[in-house]
N, C-alpha and C positions, 0 to 999 in steps of 0.2 A: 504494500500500500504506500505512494508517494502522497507526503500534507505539502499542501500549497501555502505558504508564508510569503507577509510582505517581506521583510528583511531578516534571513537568518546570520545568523553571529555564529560563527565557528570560536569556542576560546571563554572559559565561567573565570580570567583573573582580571587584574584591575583595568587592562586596556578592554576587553571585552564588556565589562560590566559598566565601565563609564560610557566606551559607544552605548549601549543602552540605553543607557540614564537618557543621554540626549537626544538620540531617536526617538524614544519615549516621549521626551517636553517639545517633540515637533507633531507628536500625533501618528508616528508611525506604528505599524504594528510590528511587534518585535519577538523574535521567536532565538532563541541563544541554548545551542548544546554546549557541554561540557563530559571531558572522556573521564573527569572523576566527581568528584563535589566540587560547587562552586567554592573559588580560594583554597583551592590543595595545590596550588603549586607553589613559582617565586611568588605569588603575591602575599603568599602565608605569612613564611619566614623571613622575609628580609630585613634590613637595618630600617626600614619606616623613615629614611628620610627625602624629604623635598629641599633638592642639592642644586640652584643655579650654579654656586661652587662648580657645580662636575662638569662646566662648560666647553672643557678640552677632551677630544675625542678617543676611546680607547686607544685609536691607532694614532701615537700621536710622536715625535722625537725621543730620542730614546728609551721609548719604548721596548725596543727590538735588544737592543744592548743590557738590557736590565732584567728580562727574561732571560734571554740564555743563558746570565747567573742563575738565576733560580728554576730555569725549566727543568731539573733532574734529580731538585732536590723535593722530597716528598713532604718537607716540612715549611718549605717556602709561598710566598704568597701566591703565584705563581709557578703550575705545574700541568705536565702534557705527561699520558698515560702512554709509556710506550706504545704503539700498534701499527699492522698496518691497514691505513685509510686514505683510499685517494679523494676524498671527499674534504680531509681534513689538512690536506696538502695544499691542495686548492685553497683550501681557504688561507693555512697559512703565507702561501703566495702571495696574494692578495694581500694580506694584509701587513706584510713586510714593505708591502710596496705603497703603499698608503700611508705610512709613517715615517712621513717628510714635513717638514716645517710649512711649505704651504699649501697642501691638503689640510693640514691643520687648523693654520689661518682662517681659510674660506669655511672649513667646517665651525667653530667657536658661536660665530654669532648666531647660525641657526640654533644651536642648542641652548644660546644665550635665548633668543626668541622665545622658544616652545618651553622654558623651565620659568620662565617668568612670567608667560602666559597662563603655564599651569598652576603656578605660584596664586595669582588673583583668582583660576577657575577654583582651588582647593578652600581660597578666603571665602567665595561666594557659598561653596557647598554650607562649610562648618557653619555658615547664618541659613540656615534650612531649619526651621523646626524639626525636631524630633530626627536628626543624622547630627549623629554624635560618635566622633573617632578619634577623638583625643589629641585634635591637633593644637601644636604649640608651635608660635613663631619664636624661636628664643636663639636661632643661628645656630653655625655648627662650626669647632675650635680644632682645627688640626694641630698637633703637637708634636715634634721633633726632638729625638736624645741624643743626635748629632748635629751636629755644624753644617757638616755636607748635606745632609737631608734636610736639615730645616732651610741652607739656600739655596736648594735646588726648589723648595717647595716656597720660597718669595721670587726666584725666577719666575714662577709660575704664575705665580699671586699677582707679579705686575702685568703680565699678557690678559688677563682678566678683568686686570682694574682696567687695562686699554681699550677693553670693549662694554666699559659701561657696568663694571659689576664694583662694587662696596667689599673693602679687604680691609683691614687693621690687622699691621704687623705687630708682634708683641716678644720681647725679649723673656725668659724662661720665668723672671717674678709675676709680670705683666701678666703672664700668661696666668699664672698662679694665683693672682689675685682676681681672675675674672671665673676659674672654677676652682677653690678652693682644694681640691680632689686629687690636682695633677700633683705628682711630684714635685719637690723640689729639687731643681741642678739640671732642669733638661733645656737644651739648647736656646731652646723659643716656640714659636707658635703662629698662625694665623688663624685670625678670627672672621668669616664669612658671614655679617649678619642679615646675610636676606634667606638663608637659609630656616629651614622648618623643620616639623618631623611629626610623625602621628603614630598609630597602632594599625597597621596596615592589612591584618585582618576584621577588625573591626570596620572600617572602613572600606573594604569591599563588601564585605557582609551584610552591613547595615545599607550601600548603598543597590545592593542587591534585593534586599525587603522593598527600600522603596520602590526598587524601579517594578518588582512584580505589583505592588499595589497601583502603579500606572499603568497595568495590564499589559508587561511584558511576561511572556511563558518561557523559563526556565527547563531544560530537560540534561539533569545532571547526569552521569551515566552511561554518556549518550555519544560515543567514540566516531569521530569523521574517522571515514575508512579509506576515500576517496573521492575526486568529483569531475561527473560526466558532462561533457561540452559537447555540443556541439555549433560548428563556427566559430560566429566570437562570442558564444553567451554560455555560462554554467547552463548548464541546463538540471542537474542533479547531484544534493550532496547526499553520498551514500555511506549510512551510518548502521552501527550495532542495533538500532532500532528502527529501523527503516528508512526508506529514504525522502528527502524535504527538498522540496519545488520553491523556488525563491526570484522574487522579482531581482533583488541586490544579495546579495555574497559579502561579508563581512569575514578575512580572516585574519584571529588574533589569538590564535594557536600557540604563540611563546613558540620555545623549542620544539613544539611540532609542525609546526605550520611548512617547513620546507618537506616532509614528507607526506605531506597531507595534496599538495599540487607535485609531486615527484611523477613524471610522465608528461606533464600537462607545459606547454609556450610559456612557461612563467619559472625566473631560477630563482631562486634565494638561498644563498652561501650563508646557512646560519649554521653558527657550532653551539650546542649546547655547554655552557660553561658552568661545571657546580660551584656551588657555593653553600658553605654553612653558617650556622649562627647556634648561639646555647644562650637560651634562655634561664634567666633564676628571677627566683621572689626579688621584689625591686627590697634592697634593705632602706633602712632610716636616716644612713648617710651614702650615697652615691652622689656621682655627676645630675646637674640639672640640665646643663648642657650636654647636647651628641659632641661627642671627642672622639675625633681619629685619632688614632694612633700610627704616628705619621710613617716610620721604616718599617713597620709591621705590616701595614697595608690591612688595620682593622678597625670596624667606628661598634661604639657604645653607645647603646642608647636609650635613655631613660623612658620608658611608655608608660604610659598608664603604673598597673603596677606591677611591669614588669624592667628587669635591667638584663637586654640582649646585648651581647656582643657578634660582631658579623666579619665574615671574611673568607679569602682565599677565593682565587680562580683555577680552576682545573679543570682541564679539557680532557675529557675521559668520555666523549659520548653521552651515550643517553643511560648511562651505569650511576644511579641511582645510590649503590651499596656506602655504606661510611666509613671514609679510614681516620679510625682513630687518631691516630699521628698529626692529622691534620688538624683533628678538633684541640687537640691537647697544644699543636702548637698556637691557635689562636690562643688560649689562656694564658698558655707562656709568655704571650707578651706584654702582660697585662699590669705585673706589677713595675717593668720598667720604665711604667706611665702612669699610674694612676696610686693612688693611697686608696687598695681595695684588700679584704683581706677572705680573696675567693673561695677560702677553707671551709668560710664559716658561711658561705649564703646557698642559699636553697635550690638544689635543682628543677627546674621546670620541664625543659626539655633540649635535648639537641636534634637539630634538625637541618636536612641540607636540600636543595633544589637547583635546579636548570635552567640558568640565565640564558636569553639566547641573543647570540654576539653575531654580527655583521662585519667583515672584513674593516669595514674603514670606521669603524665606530655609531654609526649613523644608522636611525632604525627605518627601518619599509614603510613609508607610508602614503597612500594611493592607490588609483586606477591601475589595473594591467592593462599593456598595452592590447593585449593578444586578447582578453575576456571584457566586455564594454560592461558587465554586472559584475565585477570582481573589486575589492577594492582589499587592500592588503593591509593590515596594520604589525606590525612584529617586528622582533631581531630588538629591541631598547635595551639589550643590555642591561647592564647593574641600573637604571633608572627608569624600568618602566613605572614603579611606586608612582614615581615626581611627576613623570609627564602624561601620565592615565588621563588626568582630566581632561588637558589639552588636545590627547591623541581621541579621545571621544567626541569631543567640539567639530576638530577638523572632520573626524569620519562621518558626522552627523550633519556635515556641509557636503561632503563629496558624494552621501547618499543622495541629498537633494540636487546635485549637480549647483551647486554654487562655486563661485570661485571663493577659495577657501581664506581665510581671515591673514594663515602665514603664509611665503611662500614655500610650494612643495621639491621644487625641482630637485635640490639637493637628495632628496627621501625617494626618490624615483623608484617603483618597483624593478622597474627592467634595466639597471641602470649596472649589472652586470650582465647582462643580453638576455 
């Protein structure tokens, strides 16, 4: 049996759920599978922050040089699962070749665009009656126990400020007097205060109740297996519950989405990137501010009542399993930054997911050229949390055929052929 929907949504995380929201506040009919429960994936666990900060793109200068340190080590932030994958070749081709200084350049201000667009669309949600997600504007403190890292990280800090973004540099007291928590004797700091942060499963979740009570239908469970075209129009997504007829094609698949159109005039070079975080009872003295922790490559972050720590990239596929080693080393880094004493606070949970990374940093967002009902949303990397809003807005223009508020070009779907 094929159901005929206006717009179905392939993808139950925050890019998924937010295109909802706003199809929904246009009056369209909205129909959204998900291959497990809605918010089981990255949008569960992640660090809950809304980062202008992360304005520079994965693939960005020395990049490539700072990886091969650490590609081998299994304790590093930074790690590739031996194998072999020409899938994963390609991509890292690609993306060696993307990080040069001005691919960098030209990438910065989009991400500057769509983080501080989503930045106002997250202000607007949190004044909604009754969607409550714990968002807090309070900035986010990167921190530094070298010299070399902390100026490599005000290098950075002034490419930033050059495009429009609010930085305060702070020397290691500075730093110390603005979260009480850090260390004393660590190099320095930068403080990003447009920076945000929330509880990011509340926040899909609750805006997930809303968007059903706008009479969008939810069907969690509910796995794209693939989808049939013909010409240039989807004609059918074919799913573990049968198959759904759609005027518009919505996909925000995360790390599945490139295998969800695998066969079909549309590429997308995404690699799933894991990532962990460990959650504990938030205690009575922690950070109020999110703190990175700047050589570690991990941020803290105070939600609600919980105090997660988040980190590491590891390119291992779609291998799901947990290495310990890697959890243990995000902890490890913890006390040569912060005044926490991790023995004594409570575990909640550990838990790791599947970011999914685009060779030059930059996530899909648009029409296929190949499919005129397709429109792609995926690949955001460590920041779909931050830009969900935004990437709802725009999708909820592209479904209308509007010209869309940012420009897309840089976000092209066919923009590796």
């Amino acid at each position: 049996m094929k159901r005929e929907v206006d717009v179905l949504i392939i993808g139950g995380g925050a890019i998924g759920i937010c295109s909802a929201h706003y199809l929904s506040e246009r009056g369209r009919g909205v129909v959204l599978i998900e291959r497990g429960e809605v918010c089981s994936g990255c949008s569960y666990g992640n660090g809950g922050l809304i980062v202008p900060s992360h304005s520079t793109p994965l693939a960005a200068p020395g990049v490539v040089s700072r990886a091969l340190r650490w590609m081998w080590n299994p304790e590093s932030p930074f790690y590739i699962k031996p194998r072999f994958d020409p899938d994963l070749f390609s991509w890292l081709w690609r993306f060696c070749r993307a990080c040069d200084g001005r691919r960098a350049r030209r990438a910065m201000p989009i991400l500057r665009d769509l983080s501080l667009a989503s930045l106002l669309a997250f202000e607007e949600l949190a004044a909604l009656d009754g969607l409550e997600f714990g968002f807090e504007k309070r900035g986010y403190l990167k921190v530094f126990k070298t010299e070399e890292g902390f100026r490599e990280e005000v290098e950075e800090a002034h490419k930033l400020q050059e495009i429009g973004l609010e930085i305060r540099l702070l020397n290691g007291m500075e730093a110390r007097a603005l979260e009480p928590h850090i260390r004393a004797g660590l190099a320095g700091g930068v403080f990003y205060p447009q920076d945000a942060h929330l509880v990011p499963d509340r926040f899909v979740r609750n805006l997930a109740r809303r968007a059903e009570q706008k009479g969008v239908v939810l069907h969690p469970s509910t796995e794209a297996l693939g989808i049939e075209t013909t010409g240039r129009r989807v004609t059918a997504v074919k799913t573990t519950r049968g198959d759904f007829v759609a005027n518009e094609v919505v996909l925000a698949g995360g790390s599945w989405s490139a295998g969800i159109v695998r066969g079909l005039q549309v590429k997308l070079p995404i690699q799933p990137a894991k990532g962990y975080s460990i959650s504990f009872k938030r205690p009575s003295r922690c950070p109020i501010i999110p703190v990175g922790l700047g050589e570690a490559r991990v941020a803290v972050t105070p939600m609600g009542d919980v105090l997660r720590f988040a980190g590491t990239l590891e390119l291992a596929g779609h291998d799901l399993s947990i290495t310990v080693r890697r959890v243990q080393a995000i902890l490890k880094a913890v006390p040569d930054y912060l005044d926490l004493e991790l023995e004594n606070l409570e575990l909640i949970e550990i838990w790791r997911g599947l970011r999914p990374c685009t060779p030059d940093g930059l996530p899909f967002l648009g029409r296929s050229l190949a499919y005129e009902n397709l429109i792609v949303a995926a690949g955001h990397a460590m920041i779909g949390i931050s830009l969900a809003p935004i990437t709802g807005k725009l999708v909820s223009q592209l479904v209308a055929r509007e010209r869309p508020s940012i420009d897309l070009t840089a976000l092209s779907v066919d923009r590796f052929g």
